[in-house]
C-alpha positions in Angstrom: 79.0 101.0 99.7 80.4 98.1 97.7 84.1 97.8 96.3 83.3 99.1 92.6 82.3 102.1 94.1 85.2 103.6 95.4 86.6 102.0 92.7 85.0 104.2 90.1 84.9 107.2 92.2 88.7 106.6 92.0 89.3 106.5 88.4 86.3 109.5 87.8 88.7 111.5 90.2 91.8 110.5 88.2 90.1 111.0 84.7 88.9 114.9 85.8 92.3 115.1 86.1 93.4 114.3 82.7 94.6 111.0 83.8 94.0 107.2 83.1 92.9 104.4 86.3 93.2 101.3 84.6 92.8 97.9 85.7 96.0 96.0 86.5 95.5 92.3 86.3 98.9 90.1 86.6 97.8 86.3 85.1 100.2 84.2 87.4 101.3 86.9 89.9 98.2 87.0 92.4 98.2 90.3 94.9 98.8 93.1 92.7 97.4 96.6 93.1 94.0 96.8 91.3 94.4 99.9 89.6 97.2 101.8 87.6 96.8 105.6 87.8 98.6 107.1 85.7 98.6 111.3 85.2 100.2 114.5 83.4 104.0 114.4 83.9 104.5 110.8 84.1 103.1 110.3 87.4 101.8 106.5 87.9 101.1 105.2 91.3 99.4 101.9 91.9 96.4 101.6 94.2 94.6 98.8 95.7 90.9 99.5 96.2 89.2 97.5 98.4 85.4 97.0 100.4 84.7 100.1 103.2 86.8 98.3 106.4 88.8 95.9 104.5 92.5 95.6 105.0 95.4 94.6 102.8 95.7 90.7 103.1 99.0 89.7 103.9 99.8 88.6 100.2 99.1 92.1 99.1 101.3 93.8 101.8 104.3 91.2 100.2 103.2 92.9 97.1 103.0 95.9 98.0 106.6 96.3 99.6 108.3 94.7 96.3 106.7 97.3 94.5 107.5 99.9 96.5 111.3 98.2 96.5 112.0 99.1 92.7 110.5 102.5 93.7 106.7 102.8 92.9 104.2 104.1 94.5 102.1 102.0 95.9 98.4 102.6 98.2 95.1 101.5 98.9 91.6 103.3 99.4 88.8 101.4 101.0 85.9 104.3 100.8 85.4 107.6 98.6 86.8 109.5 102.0 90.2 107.8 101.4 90.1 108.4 97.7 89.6 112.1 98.5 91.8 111.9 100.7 94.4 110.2 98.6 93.5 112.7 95.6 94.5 115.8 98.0 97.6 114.3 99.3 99.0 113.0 97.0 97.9 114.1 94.1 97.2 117.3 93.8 100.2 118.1 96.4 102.6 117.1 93.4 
């Protein structure tokens, strides 16, 4: 399983959902999440998707904390497994 496709079974979970998964790109700040989800009731979390066994690199973790600093929510899915995983637990649990 390559990266693009937990990647789109991310954002095909998001959109059933009436929600949005859009790409995030930052020109000039390198390590952020891939993906803005956003959903019904102003719910946006930001998730890094990476390859099946791939971790955060340590750029990303630095990332990840400043984000989660000003009080986002920040994660990462490396398989469909974690995405459904990440779709019960936090999404549909809110």
């Amino acid at each position: 399983m390559r990266e693009r496709d937990v990647e789109k079974h991310l954002k095909t979970n998001i959109e059933k959902r009436n929600g949005w998964c859009v790409k995030f790109e930052s020109p000039g700040l390198s390590g952020v999440p891939d993906r803005i989800c956003m959903l019904p009731g102003g719910r946006l979390y930001f998730v890094e998707v990476k390859r099946p066994g791939q971790k955060l690199r340590k750029l990303q973790e630095k990332r990840k904390k400043q984000f989660e600093n000003l009080g986002q929510h920040v994660y990462a899915v490396s398989s469909k497994e974690e995405v459904d995983e990440f779709m019960r637990r936090v999404i549909d649990d809110e």
